[in-house]
N, C-alpha and C positions, 0 to 999 in steps of 0.2 A: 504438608508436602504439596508441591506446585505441580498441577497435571499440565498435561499437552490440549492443547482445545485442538478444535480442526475449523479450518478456514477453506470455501474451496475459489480459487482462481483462474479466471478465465484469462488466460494468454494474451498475445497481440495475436496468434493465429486462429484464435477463437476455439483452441481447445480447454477444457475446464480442469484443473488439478486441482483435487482434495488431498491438502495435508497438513500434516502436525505441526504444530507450532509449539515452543517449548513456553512457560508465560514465567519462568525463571531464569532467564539470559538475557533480561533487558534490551531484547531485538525489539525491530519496527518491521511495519510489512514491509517495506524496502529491502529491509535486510534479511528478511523471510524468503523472497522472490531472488533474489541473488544466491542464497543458497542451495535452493532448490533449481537453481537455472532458468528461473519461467523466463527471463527474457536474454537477449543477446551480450555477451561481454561487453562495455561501453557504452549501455544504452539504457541504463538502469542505476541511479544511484550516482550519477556524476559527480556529484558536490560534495559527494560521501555525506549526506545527509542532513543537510545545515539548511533545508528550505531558501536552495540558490538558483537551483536549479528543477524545470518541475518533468522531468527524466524519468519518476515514478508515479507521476500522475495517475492515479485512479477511479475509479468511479465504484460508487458502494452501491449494491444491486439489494440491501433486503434493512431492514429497519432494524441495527444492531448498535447500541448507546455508543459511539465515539466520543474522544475528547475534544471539546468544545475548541474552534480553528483560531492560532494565535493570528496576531497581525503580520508576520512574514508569512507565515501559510499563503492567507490571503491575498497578501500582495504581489508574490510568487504567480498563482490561479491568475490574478488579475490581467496575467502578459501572457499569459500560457496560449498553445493553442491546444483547440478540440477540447475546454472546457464545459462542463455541464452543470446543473444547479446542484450535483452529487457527485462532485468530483473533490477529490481530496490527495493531497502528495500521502503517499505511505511512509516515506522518513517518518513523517509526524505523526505516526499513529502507535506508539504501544503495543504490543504485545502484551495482551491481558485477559484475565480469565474470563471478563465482560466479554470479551468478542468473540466469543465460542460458537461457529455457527455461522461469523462473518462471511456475506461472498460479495465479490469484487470481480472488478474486469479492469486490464489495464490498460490505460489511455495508449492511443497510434502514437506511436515516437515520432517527435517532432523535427 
């Protein structure tokens, strides 16, 4: 049976939300943060999640194994702004049992 891990999120207004993440509904943290409303209607998940747009940029604040960054991730980061050497789109990150524990901050929309 598939547990909820907990992830916790710090905002654009720099407050932190800890919460459930289901690791059986095949979300991403994009789709995680949309749910829960951490960010603005329209300012989150533009491209509905196809690494087009980088609208979910984040930045991973603690040492939790993600999966390894395709070459649109990349090249996405590459034009983005307010990038950092930890900075990663949440589209592309799984929801998985691995990341139990993950905390993140969302990149200043661009």
């Amino acid at each position: 049976m598939a547990a909820d891990i907990t992830i916790k999120i710090t905002d654009r207004e720099g407050v932190v939300h800890e919460v459930q993440a289901p690791t059986d509904m095949a979300m991403n943290i994009m789709e995680l943060c949309r749910s829960y409303e951490l960010a603005p209607e329209g300012t989150i998940g533009v491209c509905g999640g196809m690494a087009m747009c980088a609208s979910c940029q984040c930045y991973v604040l603690n040492d939790v194994e993600l999966p390894e960054m395709e070459a649109d991730e990349d090249a996405m980061l590459s034009e983005a702004f307010y990038v950092k050497p930890n900075s990663r789109l949440g589209c592309q990150i799984p929801i998985t049992e691995e990341l139990d524990g993950l905390e993140i901050e969302l990149a200043p929309e661009s």
